[in-house]
C-alpha positions, 0 to 999 in steps of 0.5 A: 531517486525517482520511482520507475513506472511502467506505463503499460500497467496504467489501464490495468490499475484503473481497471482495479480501482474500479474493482477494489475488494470489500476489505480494499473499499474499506481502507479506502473509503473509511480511512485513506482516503480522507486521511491528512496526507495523499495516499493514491490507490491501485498506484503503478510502481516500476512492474507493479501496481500497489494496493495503497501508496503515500508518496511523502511518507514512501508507504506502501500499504497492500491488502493480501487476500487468500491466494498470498499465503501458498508457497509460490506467492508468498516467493513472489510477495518477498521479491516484490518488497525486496524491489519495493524496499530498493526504490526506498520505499516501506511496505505494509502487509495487511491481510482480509481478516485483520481489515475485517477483525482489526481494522482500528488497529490497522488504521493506527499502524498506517497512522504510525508509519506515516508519522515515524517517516522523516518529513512528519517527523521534523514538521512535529519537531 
């Protein structure tokens, strides 16, 4: 099934690639971006644009700053993955103080979800 795309958001997604967060810039540069698949950053997704998403491992990875955790956004989070999850794809939150604290980790976590989906699984097999 494909994945819709609203291409109104598309210069907004430029417009954040060109403004990625410290702990965004982070992931990015000193992990995904030269990692052994493709992820894209700031990538349209039906009415949204993630953070981070692997097209062959179906993996989004979001980076949640602050204003995630109070009551309305933390709703609008659980709708998002809930539309995300129907597209068939996995969603991996991450928050600014784990990529700050914990960024080894972080990096294994993305590194396990990618290898645990179906088309790294069979090519290891």
């Amino acid at each position: 099934m494909p994945i819709p795309k609203d291409p109104h958001l598309s210069p907004a997604a430029r417009n954040l690639r060109k403004q990625m967060t410290k702990q965004e810039k982070h992931l990015w540069y000193d992990f995904l971006r030269d990692y052994k698949v493709q992820f894209n950053r700031q990538k349209v997704i039906g009415k949204f644009i993630v953070d981070f998403y692997c097209h062959s491992a179906r993996l989004v990875v979001e980076v949640d700053g602050g204003q995630h955790f109070d009551a309305a956004n933390l709703q609008k989070d659980i709708e998002r993955n809930r539309m995300l999850n129907s597209y068939g794809l996995e969603v991996l939150r991450f928050t600014n103080d784990e990529i700050d604290h914990n960024f080894f980790e972080v990096c294994m976590r993305i590194k396990e979800k990618v290898e645990l989906s179906s088309p790294f699984r069979a090519e290891q097999e």
